[in-house]
N, C-alpha and C positions, 0 to 999 in steps of 0.2 A: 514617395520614397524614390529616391535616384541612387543609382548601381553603377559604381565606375569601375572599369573593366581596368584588363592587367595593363592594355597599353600606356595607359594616363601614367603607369606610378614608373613604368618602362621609360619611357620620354623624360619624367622628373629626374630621373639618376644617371639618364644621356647626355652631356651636354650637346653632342655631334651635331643637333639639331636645335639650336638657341632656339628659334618662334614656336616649337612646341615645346620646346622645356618650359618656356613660360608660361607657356598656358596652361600645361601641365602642373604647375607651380601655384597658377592664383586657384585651378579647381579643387586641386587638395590642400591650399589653405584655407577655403572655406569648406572644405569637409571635414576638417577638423575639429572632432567634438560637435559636430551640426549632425542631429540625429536625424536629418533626412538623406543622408547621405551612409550607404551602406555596402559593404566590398564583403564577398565571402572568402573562407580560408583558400579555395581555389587561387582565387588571383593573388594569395600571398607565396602562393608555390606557384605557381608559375612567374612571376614576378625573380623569386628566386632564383629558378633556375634558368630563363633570359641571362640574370645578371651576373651568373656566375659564368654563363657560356658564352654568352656573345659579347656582353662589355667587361667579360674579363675581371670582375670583382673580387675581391678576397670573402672568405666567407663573413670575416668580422664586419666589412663595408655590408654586405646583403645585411647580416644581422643585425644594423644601428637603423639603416633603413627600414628593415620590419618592426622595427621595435616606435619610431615615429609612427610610421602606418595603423599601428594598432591602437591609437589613438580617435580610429576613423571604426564606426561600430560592424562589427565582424559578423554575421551570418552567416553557418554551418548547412551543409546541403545535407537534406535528407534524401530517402530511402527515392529514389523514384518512380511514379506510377505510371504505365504507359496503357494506354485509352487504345481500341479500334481505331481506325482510320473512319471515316463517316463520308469520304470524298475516293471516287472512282476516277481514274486517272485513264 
């Protein structure tokens, strides 16, 4: 399973930076519908609110964007467990 982070979907909707937009572009064309590839609703909110703050997007632009995105299988975080430390520093 591969997890692509908020940056990748950041850089696809940037173009400021053509070499990564591209690249940005061929990894979420093949994460499209390839169930090995997996994004939780985190990086759809943050993704979001990048793109409303810093590239300045309309909410409608963000929302056509999430709505492609969501075509890439989504993963909701649960409750989290937090373990001892087992290493002395």
């Amino acid at each position: 399973m591969k997890f692509i982070d908020s940056n990748v979907f950041v850089y696809f909707a940037d173009g400021r930076n053509p070499k990564k937009q591209a690249i940005a572009r061929t990894v979420l064309a093949d994460a499209i519908g390839n169930r090995q590839y997996v994004i939780s609703s985190q990086v759809l909110n943050e993704f979001a609110n990048v793109s409303l703050k810093k590239l300045e997007m309309t909410e409608d632009e963000v929302r056509r964007y999430v709505e492609e995105f969501q075509h890439i299988r989504v993963v909701f975080q649960q409750k989290m467990t937090l373990f001892p430390c087992q290493f002395q520093f």
